[in-house]
Backbone bond lengths (Angstrom), bond angles and torsions (degrees), N, CA, C in turn:
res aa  C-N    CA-C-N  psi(-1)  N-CA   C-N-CA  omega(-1)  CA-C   N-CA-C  phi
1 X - - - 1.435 - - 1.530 107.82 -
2 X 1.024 102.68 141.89 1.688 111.21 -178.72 1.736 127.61 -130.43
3 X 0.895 94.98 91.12 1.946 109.61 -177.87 1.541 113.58 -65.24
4 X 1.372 114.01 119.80 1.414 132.98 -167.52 1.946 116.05 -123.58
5 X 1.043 100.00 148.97 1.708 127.91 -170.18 1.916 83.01 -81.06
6 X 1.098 102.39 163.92 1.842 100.41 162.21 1.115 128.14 -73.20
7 X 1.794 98.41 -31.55 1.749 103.70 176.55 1.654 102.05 -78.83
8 X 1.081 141.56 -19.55 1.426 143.90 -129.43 1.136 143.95 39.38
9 X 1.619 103.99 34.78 1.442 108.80 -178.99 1.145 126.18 -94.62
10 X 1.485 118.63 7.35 1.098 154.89 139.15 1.179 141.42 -84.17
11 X 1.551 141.14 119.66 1.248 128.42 -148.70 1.562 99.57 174.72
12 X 1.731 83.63 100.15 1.574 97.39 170.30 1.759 120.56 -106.45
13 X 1.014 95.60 111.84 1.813 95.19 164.28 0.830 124.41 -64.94
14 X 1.067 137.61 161.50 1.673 137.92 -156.84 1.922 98.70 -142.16
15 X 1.015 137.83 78.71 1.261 136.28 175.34 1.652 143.37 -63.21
16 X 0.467 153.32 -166.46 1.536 159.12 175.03 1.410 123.30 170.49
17 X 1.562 121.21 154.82 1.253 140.09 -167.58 1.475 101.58 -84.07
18 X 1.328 98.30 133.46 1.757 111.90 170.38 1.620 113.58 -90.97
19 X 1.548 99.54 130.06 1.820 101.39 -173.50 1.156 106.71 -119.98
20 X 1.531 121.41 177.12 1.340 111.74 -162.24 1.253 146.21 44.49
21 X 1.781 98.72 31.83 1.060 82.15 -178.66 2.018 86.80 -125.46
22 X 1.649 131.17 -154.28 1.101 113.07 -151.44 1.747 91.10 -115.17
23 X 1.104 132.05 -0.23 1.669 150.07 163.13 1.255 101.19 -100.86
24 X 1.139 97.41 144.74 1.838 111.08 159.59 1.766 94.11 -92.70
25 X 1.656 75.71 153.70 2.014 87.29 -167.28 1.418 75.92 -88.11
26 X 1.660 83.65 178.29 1.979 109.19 -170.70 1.949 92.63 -90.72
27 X 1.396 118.52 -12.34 1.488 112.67 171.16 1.533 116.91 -70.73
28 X 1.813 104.27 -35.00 1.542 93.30 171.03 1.797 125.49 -96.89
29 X 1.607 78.45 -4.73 1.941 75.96 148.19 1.369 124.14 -77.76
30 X 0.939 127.16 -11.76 1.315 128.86 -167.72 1.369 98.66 -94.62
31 X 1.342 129.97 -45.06 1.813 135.00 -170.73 1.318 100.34 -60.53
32 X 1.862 116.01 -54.49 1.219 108.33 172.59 1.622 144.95 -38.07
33 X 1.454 88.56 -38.93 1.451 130.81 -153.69 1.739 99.08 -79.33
34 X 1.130 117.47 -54.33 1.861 154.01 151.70 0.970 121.89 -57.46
35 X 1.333 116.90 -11.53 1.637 128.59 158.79 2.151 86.23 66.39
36 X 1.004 144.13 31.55 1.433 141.13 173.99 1.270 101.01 149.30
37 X 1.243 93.92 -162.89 1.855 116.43 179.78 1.702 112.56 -52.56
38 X 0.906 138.85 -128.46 1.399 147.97 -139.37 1.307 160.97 38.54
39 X 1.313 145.24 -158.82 1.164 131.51 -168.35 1.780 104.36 -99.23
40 X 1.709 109.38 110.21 1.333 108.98 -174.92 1.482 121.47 -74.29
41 X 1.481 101.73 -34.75 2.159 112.19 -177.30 1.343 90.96 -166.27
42 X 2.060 83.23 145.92 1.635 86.80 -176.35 1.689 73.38 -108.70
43 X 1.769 121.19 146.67 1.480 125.10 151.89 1.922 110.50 -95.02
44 X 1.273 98.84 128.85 1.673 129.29 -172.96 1.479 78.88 -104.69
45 X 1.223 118.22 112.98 1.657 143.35 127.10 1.491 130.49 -59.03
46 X 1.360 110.34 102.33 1.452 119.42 169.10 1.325 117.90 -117.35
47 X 1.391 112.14 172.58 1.660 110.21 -166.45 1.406 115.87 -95.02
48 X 1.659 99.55 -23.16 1.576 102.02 -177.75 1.963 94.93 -141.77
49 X 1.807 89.71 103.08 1.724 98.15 175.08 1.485 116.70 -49.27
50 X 0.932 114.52 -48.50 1.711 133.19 -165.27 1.459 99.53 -57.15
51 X 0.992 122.26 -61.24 1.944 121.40 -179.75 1.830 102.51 -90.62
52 X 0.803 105.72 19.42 1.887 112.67 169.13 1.637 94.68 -99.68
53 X 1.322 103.16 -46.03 1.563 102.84 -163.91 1.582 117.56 -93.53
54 X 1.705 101.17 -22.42 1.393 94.01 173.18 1.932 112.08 -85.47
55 X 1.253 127.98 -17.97 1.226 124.51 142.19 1.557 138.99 -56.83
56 X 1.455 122.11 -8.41 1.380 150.91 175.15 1.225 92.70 -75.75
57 X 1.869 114.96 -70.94 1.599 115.99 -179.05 1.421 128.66 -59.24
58 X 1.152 109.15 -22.27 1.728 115.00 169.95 1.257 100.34 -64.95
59 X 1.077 150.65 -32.10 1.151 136.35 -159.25 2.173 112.04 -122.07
60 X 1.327 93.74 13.07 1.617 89.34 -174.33 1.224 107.02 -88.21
61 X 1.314 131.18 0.49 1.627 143.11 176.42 1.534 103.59 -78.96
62 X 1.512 119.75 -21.30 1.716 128.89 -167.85 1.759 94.03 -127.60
63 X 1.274 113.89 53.49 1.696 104.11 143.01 1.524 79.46 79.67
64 X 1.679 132.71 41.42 1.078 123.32 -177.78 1.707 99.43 -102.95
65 X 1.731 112.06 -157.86 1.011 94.94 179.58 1.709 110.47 -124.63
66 X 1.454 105.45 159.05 1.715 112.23 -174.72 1.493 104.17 -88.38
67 X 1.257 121.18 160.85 1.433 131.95 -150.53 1.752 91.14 -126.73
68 X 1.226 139.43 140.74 1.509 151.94 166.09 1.562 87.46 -55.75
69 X 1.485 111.15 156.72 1.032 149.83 142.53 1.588 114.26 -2.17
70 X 1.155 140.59 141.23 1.278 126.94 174.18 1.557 119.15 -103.64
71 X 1.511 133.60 124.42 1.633 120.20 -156.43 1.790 108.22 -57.10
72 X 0.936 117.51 122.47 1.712 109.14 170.95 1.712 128.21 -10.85
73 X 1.017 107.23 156.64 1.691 107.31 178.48 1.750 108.40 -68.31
74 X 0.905 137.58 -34.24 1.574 127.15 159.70 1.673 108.80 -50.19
75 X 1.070 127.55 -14.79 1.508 120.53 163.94 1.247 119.60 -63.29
76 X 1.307 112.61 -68.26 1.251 113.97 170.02 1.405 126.69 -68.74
77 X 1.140 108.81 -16.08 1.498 99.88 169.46 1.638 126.90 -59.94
78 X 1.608 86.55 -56.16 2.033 96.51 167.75 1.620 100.95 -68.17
79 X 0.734 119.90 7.00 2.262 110.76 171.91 0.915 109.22 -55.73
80 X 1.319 134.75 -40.77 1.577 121.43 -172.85 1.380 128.12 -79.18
81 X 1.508 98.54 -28.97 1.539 128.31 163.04 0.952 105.61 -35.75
82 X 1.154 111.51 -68.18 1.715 116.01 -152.79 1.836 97.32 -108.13
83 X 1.049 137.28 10.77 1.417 141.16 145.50 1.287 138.93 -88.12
84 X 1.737 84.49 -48.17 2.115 84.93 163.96 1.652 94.12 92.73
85 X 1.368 99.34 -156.86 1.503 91.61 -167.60 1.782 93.50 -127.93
86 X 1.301 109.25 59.70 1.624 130.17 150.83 1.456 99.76 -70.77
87 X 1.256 148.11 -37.51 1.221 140.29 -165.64 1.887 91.66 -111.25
88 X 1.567 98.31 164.28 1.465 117.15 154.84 1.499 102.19 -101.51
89 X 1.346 105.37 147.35 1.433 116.44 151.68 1.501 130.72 -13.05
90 X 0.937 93.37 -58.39 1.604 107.14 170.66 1.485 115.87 -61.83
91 X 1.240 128.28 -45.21 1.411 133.99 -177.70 1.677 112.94 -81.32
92 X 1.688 104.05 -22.57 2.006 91.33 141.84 0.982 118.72 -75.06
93 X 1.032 135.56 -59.14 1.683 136.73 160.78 1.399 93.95 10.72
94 X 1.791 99.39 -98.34 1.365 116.25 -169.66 1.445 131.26 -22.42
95 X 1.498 94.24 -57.41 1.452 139.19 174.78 1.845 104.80 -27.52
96 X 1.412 101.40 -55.26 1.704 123.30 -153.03 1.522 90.85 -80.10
97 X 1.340 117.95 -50.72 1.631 132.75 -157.38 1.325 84.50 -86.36
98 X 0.992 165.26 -0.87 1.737 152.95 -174.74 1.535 98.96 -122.73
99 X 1.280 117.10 -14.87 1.209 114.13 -157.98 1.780 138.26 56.62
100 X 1.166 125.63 27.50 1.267 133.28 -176.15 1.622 106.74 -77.84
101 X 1.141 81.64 165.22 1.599 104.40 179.93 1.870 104.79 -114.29
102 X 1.208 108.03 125.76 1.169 107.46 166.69 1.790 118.48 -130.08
103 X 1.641 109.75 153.95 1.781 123.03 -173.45 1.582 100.52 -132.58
104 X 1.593 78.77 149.95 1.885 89.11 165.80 1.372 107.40 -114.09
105 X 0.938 127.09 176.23 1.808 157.18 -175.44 1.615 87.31 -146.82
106 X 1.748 80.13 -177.72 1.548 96.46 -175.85 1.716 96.11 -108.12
107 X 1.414 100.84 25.10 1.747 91.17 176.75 1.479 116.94 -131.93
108 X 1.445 92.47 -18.05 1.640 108.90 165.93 1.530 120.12 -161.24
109 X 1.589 104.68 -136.18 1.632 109.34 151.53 1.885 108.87 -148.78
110 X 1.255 92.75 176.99 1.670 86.32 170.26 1.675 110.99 -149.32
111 X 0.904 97.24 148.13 1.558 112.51 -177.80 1.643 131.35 -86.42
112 X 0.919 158.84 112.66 1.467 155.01 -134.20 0.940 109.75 -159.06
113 X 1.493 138.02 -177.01 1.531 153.97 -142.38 1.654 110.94 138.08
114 X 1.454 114.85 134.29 1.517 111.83 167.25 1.372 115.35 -126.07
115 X 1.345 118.69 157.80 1.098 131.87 -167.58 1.735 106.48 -69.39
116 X 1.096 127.98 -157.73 1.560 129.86 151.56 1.745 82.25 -130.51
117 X 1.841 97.18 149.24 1.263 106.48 -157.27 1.772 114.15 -63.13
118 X 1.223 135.19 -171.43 1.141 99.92 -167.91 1.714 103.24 -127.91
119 X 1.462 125.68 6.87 1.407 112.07 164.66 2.247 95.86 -114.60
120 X 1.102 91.75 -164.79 1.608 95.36 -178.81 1.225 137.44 -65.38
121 X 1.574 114.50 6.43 1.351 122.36 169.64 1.684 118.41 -139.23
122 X 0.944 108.01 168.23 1.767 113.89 -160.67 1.717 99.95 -75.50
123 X 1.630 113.99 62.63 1.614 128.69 178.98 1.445 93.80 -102.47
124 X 1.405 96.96 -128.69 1.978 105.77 -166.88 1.256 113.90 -70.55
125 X 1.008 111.22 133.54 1.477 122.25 159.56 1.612 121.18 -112.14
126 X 1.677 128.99 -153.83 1.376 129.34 -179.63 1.938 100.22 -153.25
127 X 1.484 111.79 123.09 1.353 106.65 166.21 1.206 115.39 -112.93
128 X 1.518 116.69 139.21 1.655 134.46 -162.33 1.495 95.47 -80.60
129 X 1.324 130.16 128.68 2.197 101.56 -176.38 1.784 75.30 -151.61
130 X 1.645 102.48 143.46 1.032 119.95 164.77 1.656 108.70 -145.24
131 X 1.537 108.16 129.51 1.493 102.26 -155.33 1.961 82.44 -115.31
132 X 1.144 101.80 151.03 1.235 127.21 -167.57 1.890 101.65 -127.43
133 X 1.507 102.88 32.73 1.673 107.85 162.48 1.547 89.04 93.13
134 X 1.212 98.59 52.01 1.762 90.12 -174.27 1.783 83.83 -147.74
135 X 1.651 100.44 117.94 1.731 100.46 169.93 1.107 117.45 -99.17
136 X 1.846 128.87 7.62 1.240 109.03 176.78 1.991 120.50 -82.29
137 X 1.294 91.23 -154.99 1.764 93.37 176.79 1.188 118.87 -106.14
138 X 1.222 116.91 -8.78 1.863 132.02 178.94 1.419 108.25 88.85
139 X 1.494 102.33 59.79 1.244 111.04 164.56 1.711 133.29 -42.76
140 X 1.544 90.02 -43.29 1.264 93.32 -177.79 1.431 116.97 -78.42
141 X 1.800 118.19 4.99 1.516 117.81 161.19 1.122 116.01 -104.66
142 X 1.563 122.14 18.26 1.587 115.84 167.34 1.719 128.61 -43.70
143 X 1.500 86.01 -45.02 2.019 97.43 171.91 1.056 113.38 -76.76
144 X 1.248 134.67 -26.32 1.540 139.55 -175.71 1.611 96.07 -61.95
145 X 1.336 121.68 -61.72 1.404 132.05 -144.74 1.695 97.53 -102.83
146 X 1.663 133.80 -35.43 1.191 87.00 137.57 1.393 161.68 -89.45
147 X 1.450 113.57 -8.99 1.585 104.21 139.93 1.126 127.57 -15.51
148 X 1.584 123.57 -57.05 1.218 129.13 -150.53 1.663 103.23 -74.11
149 X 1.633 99.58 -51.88 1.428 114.67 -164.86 1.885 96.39 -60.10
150 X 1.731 109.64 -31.36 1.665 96.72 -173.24 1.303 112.30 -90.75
151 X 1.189 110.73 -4.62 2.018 110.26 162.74 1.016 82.20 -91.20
152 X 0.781 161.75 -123.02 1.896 147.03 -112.39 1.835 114.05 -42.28
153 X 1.169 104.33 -22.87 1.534 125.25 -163.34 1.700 100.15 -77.48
């Protein structure tokens, strides 16, 4: 379920833990983790990821911030596949070396990156998201990113 502002510039998901199944999801690591409910990631929207993130890295040497895991090289390899030619060459390039995660919709795509959380346990974190006419959440990086979050774990 997803809770929205009128304009939608606001947009809270509302989550829950998956049961029955033979892993514990990374949501009930997090409850554990949070001792209850709370706020898991706030996503910061910018217009241009690439100079969001190379200003992020200038500063991760001064109390800046660390970036998750990057998805394996078979990720990016099928990227174009499943992107098409929304990007130039160059912006996989980028893409691979920054490590982002990118999704399509049928209206655009969007671009993403996550933080690693930011006190000593797998609680809040921050996602970098720049949508390029694309309103979903990047479904199609749900497995990417939790992987990521359960190797880091």
């Amino acid at each position: 379920m997803v809770l929205a502002s009128n304009n939608e510039m606001v947009l809270l998901p509302v989550n829950e833990p998956t049961f029955g199944t033979k892993r514990k999801s990374q949501i009930q690591t997090y409850l554990e983790q949070n001792v209850g409910a709370g706020l898991q990631h706030m996503a910061l929207k910018t217009d241009d990821i690439f100079h969001t993130l190379a200003e992020m890295q200038k500063r991760s040497l001064v109390g800046g911030f660390e970036f998750m895991p990057r998805p394996n090289k078979v990720y990016y390899e099928q990227m174009p596949e499943r992107i098409g030619d929304a990007l130039t060459k160059e912006q996989y390039k980028q893409i691979e070396q920054l490590g982002l995660l990118v999704d399509k919709d049928d209206q655009g795509i969007l671009l993403q990156i996550f933080t690693k959380p930011l006190g000593d346990r797998a609680t809040v974190f921050f996602e970098i998201i720049e949508r390029c006419r694309c309103g979903g959440f990047g479904k199609g990086n749900f497995s990417a990113l939790f992987k990521s979050i359960e190797d880091y774990e």
